[in-house]
C-alpha positions in Angstrom: 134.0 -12.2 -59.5 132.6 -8.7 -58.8 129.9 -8.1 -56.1 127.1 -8.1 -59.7 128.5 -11.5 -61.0 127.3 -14.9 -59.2 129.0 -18.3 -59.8 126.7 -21.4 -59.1 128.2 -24.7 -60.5 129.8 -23.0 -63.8 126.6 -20.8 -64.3 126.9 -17.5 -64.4 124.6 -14.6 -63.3 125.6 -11.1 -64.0 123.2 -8.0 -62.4 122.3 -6.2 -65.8 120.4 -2.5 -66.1 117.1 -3.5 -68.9 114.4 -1.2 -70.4 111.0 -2.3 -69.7 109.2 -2.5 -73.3 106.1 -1.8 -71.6 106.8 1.6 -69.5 110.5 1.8 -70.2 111.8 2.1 -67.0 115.1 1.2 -66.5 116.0 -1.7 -63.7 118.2 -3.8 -62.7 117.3 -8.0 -63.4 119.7 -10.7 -63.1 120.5 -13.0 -66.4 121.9 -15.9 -67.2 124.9 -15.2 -68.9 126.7 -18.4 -68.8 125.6 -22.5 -69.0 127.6 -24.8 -69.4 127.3 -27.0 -72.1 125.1 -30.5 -71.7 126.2 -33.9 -71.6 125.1 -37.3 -71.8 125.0 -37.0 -68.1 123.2 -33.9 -67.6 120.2 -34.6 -65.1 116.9 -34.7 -67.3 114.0 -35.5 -66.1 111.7 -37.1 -68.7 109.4 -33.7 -69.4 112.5 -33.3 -71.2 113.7 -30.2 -68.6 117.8 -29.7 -67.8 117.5 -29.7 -63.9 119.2 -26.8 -62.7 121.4 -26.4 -59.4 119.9 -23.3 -57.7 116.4 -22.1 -58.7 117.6 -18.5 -59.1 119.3 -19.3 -62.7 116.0 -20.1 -64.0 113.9 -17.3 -62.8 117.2 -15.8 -64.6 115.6 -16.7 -67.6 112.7 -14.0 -67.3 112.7 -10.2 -65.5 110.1 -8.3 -64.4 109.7 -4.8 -64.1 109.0 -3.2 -60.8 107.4 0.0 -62.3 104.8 -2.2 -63.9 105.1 -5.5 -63.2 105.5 -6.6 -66.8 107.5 -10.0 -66.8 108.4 -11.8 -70.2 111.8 -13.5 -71.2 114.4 -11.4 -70.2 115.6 -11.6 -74.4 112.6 -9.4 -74.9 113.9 -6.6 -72.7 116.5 -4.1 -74.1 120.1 -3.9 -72.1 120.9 -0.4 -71.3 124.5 1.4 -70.7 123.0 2.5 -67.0 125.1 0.8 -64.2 122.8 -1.3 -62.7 123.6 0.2 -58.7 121.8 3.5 -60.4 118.7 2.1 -61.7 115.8 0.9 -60.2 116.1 -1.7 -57.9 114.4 -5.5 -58.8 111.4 -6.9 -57.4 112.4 -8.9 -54.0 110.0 -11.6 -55.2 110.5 -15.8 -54.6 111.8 -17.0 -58.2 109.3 -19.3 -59.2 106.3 -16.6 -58.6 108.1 -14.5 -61.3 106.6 -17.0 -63.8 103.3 -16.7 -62.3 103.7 -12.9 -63.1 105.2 -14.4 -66.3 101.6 -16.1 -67.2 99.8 -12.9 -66.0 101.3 -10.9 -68.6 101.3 -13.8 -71.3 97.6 -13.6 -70.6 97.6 -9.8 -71.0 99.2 -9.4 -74.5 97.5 -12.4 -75.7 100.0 -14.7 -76.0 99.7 -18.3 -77.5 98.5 -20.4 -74.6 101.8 -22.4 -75.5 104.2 -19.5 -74.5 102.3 -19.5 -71.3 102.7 -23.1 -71.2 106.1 -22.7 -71.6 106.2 -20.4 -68.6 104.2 -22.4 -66.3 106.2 -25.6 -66.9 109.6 -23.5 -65.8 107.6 -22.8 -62.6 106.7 -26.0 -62.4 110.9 -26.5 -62.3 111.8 -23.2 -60.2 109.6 -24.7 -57.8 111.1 -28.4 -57.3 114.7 -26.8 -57.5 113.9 -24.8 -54.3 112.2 -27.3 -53.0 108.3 -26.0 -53.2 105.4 -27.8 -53.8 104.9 -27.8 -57.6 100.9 -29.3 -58.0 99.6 -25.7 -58.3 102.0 -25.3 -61.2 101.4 -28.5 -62.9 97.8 -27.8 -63.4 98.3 -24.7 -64.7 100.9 -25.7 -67.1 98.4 -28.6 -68.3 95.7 -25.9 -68.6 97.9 -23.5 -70.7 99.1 -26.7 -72.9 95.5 -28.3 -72.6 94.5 -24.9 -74.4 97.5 -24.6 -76.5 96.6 -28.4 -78.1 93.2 -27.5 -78.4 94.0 -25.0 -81.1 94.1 -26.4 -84.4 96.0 -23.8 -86.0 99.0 -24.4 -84.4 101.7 -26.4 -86.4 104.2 -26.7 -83.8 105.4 -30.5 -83.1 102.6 -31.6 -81.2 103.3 -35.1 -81.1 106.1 -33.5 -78.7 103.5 -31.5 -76.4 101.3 -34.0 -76.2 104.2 -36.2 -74.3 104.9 -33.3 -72.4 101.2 -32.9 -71.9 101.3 -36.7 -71.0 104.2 -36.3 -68.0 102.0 -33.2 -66.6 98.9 -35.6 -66.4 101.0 -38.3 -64.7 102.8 -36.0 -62.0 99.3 -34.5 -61.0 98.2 -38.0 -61.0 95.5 -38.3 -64.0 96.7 -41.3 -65.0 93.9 -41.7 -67.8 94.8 -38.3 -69.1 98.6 -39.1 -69.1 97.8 -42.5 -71.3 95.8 -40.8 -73.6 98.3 -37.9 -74.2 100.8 -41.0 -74.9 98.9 -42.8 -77.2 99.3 -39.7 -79.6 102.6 -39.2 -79.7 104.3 -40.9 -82.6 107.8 -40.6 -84.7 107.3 -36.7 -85.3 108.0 -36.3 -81.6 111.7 -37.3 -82.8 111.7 -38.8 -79.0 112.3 -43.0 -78.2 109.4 -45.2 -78.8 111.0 -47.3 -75.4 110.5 -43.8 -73.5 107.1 -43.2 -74.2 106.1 -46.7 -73.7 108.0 -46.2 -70.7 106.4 -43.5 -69.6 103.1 -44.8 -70.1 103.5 -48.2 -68.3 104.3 -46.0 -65.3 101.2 -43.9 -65.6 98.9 -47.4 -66.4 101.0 -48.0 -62.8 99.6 -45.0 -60.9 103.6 -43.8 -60.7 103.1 -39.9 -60.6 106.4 -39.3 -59.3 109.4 -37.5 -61.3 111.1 -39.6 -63.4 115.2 -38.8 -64.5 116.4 -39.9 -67.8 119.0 -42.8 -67.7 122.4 -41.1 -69.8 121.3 -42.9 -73.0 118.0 -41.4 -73.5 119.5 -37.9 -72.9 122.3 -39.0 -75.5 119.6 -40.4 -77.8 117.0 -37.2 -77.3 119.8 -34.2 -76.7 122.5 -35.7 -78.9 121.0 -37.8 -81.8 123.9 -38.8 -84.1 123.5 -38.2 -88.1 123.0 -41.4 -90.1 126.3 -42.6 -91.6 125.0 -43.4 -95.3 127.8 -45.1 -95.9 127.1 -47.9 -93.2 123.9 -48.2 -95.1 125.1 -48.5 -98.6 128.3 -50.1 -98.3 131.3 -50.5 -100.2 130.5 -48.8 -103.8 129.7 -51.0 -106.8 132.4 -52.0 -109.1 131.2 -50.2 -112.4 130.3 -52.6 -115.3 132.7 -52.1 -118.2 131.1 -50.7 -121.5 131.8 -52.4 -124.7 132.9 -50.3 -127.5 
């Protein structure tokens, strides 16, 4: 490993030079250049999030210019040639305020309030993997996906987001929220009907602590396996012999 490459548990962050699409100065971001592939027992917590070793590998996931503070995923920023020692050094920022920055811009550009959403909820997880509080975050990521539900025009799977939305309401303790978002989930969410009860019976229990997926929901939600027709229609039918 060179002094611009860092291993953490078979992750891999490289130090990269990017052009900022919004004032196109070029800076130096770490990415995420390597994760290793999941498993059926990858720690999941049941907002359906990988839990990641070292909260630097997510705020990975997004850079942010220091010219002009513009912070998005870092796939919308173009890599340049210039070695990253020569360009402009990276904000010296904790990791999980870079999604706060994220938001800020979301807001900006007028993004979908789910993209924001989106961003929140991995602040939400930046936080708890370096061991911050994480209530500030949850409300804003159930404002942005409050927001983002709210819009009718969105055909995303919402059955999904509303689950999500449900584990938000739970871990900021709105327990009547939580139920509510559960009760309108159904099959389109593609997740286990046991998990949702699940999770519901803990928010009818005023549990608003995280909750980690046992290795057979992640294999269920993360894995699912392709119906075997074959198992369903059996052996084939002898053909009926046609008179002449």
């Amino acid at each position: 490993m060179n002094e611009l490459t860092v291993e953490i548990e078979d992750f891999i962050l490289r130090t990269l030079s990017v052009q900022c699409p919004e004032c196109e100065v070029v800076f130096a971001t770490q990415a995420l250049t390597r994760t290793p592939a999941m498993t059926r027992d990858t720690a999941v917590e049941a907002d359906l999030h990988r839990v990641l070793p070292h909260p630097s590998l997510r705020a990975a996931l997004i850079a942010m210019c220091p010219a002009c503070l513009y912070t998005w995923w870092f796939s919308s920023f173009v890599e340049d040639a210039l070695f990253p020692l020569l360009a402009v050094a990276p904000v010296e920022i904790n990791n999980a305020k870079k999604f706060a920055h994220a938001v800020l811009t979301g807001r900006k550009i007028n993004a979908h309030p789910l993209d924001r959403a989106l961003l929140a909820l991995n602040g939400v997880w930046c936080a708890r993997e370096a061991g911050e509080a994480a209530d500030k975050w949850l409300e804003l990521a159930g404002q942005e996906l409050e927001a983002a539900l709210s819009d009718e025009s969105w055909t995303g799977n919402r059955s999904r987001y509303h689950y999500i939305m449900g584990e938000v309401c739970r871990m900021v303790g709105d327990f009547h929220g939580a139920v509510r978002h559960y009760n309108q989930v159904d099959r389109r969410s593609d997740l286990p009907k046991s998990l949702v009860e699940h999770q519901r019976q803990e928010a009818i229990n005023g549990n608003a602590s995280p909750v980690t997926l046992p290795p057979d929901y992640v294999d269920a939600i993360f894995f699912p396996k392709a119906i075997n027709l074959d198992d369903i229609l059996g052996p084939e039918p002898t053909q009926m012999a046609t008179s002449s």
